[in-house]
C-alpha positions in Angstrom: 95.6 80.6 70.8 94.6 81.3 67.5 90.8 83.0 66.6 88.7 81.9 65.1 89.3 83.8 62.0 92.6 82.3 61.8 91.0 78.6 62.5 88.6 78.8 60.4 91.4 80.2 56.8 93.2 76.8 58.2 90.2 74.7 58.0 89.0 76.3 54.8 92.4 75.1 53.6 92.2 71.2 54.2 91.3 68.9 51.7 87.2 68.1 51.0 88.0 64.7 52.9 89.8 66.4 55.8 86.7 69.4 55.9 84.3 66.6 55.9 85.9 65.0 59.4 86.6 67.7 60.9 82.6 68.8 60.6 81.8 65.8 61.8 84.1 66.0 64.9 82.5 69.3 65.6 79.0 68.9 65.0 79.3 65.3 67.2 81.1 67.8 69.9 78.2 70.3 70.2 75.8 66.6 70.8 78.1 66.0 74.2 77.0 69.4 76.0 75.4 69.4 78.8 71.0 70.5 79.5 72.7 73.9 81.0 74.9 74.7 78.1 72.4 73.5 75.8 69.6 75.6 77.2 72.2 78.8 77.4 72.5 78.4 73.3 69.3 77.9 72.7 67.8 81.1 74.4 70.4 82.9 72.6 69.4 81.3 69.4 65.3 82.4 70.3 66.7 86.0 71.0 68.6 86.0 67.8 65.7 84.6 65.8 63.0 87.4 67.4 65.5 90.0 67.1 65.6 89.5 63.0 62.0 89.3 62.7 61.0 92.3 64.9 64.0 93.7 62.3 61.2 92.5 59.2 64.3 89.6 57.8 62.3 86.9 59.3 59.1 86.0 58.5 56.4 83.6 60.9 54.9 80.7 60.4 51.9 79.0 61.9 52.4 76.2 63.3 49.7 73.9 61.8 51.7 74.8 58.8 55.0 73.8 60.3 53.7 70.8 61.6 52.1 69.7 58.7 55.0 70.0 56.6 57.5 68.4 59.2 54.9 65.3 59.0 55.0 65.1 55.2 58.5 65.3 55.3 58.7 62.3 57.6 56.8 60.3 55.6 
């Protein structure tokens, strides 16, 4: 099988059209896993994210703010 390198140089190759379908095909793929899978890439994700800010390339944010903002965006 070929890496994903090698996928990836294909895929970069198609046309807009054919890019734009196969994101779609992927992104709807990663909405079919199941609550363990999902919960294995999601601690990996939090360990990534605390990783680059203990590194100082992330910054925080308090939540009020977050929150507030998500709600205006909603609106």
């Amino acid at each position: 099988m070929a890496d994903l390198r090698e996928i990836l140089a294909s895929a970069l190759s198609l046309s807009v059209d054919d890019r734009a379908a196969l994101a779609k095909e992927i992104l709807q793929s990663l909405d079919e896993l199941d609550e363990e899978e999902a919960e294995r890439l999601w601690a990996r994700e939090a360990q990534r994210r605390l990783e680059e800010y203990r590194a100082g390339r992330a910054g925080a944010a308090r939540a009020e703010d977050v929150a507030r903002k998500a709600a205006e965006l909603l609106r």
